[in-house]
C-alpha positions in Angstrom: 130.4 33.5 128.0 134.2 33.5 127.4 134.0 36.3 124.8 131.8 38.5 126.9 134.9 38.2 130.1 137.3 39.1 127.0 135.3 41.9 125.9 135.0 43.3 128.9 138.4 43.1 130.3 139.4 44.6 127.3 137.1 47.4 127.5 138.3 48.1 131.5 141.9 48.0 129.9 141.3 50.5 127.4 139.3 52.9 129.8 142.6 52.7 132.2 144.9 52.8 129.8 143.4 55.7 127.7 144.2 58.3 129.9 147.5 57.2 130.6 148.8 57.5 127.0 146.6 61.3 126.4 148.5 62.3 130.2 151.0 65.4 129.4 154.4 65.2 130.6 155.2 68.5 132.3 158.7 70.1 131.7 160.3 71.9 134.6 160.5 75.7 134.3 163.4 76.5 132.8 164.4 73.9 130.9 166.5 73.9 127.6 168.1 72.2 125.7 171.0 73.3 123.2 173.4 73.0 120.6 176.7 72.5 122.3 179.4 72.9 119.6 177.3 74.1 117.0 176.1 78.5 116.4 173.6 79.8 113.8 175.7 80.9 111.0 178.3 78.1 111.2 180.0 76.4 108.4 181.1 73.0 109.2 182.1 69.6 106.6 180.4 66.8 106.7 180.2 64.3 108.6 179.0 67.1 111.3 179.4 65.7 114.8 176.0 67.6 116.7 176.5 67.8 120.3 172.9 67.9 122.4 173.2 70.2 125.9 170.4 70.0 128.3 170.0 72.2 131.5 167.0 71.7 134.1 166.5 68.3 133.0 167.7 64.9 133.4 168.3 62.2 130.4 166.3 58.7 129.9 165.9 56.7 127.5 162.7 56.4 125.9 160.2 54.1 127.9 161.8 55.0 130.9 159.3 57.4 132.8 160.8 59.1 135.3 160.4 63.0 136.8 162.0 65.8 135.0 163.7 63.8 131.8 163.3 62.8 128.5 165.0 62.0 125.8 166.9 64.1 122.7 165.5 64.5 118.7 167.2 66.2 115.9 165.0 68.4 113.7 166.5 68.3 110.1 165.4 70.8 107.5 161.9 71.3 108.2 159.8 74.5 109.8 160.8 75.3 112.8 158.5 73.1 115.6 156.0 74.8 117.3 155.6 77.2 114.1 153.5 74.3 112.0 150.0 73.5 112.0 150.9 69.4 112.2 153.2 70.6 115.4 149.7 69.7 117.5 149.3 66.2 116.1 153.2 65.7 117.5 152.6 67.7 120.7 150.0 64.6 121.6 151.0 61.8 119.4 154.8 61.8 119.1 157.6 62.8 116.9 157.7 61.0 113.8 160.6 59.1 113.1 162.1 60.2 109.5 164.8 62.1 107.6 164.0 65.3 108.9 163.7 64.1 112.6 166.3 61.7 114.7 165.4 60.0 117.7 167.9 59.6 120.3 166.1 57.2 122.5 169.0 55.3 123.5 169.8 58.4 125.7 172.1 59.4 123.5 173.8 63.4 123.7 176.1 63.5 120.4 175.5 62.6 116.8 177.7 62.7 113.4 175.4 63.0 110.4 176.2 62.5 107.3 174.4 66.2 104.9 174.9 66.9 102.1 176.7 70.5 100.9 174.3 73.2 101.4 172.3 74.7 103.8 170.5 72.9 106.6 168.5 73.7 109.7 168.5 72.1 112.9 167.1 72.2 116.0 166.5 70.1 119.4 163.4 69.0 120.9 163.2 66.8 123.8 160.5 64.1 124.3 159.4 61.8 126.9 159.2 58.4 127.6 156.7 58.2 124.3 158.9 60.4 121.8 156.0 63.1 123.2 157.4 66.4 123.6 156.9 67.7 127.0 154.5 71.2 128.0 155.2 73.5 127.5 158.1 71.7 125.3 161.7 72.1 125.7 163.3 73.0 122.4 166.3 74.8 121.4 166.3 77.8 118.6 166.5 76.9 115.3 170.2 77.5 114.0 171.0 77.6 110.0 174.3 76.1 109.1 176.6 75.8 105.9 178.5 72.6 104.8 181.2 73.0 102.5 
């Protein structure tokens, strides 16, 4: 009898909570977010200090839902987002967390990052409460820089 009152409690859990996590967070119109110190084309040394800008939009940390904010990740040397076929898996599952993308769920608007000499890419994506990014998703341009 027990089991069947856990089975089904965690069956109406799952049907409530379901939804919840597949919900889309919407992103105001207009929104963007930017590099603040940083331009395509620029040649920098390492450590590179990235400064995140963000206009039409508040900043949380992550698990913090609230209206009209989210919080910052750095895209490091991989196709630019939205441009990928795995993009959709992200769009609904979350940003992964490796060495091509930085969470910043502390709330955090500046990193230094240690590359290496070469050429890298970067670009900003903002996410929600889940790492999710928003719809449609507020992104900045990808820009290509040099360190020397």
């Amino acid at each position: 009898m027990t089991n069947r009152f856990l089975a089904a409690g965690l069956a109406a859990m799952l049907a409530i909570g379901a939804p919840a996590l597949a919900q889309e967070t919407p992103a105001p119109e207009g929104a963007e977010v930017y590099f603040v110190n940083l331009e395509d084309g620029a040649r920098v040394t390492s450590p590179v200090t990235v400064v995140f800008g963000l206009r039409g939009m508040g900043v949380a940390p992550a698990g913090i839902e609230k209206a009209a904010t989210g919080h910052h990740h750095l895209l490091i040397d991989r196709p630019p987002f939205g441009q990928e076929g795995g993009d959709a898996e992200e769009l609904s599952h979350g940003l992964p967390a490796d060495d091509h993308h930085m969470h910043f769920g502390g709330g955090q608007t500046q990193v230094t990052v240690d590359l290496p000499r070469g050429t890298h890419t970067l670009q900003l994506v903002l996410g929600d409460a889940n790492h999710v990014p928003h719809v449609p998703p507020v992104m900045s341009e990808v820009i290509t820089i040099t360190v020397e």
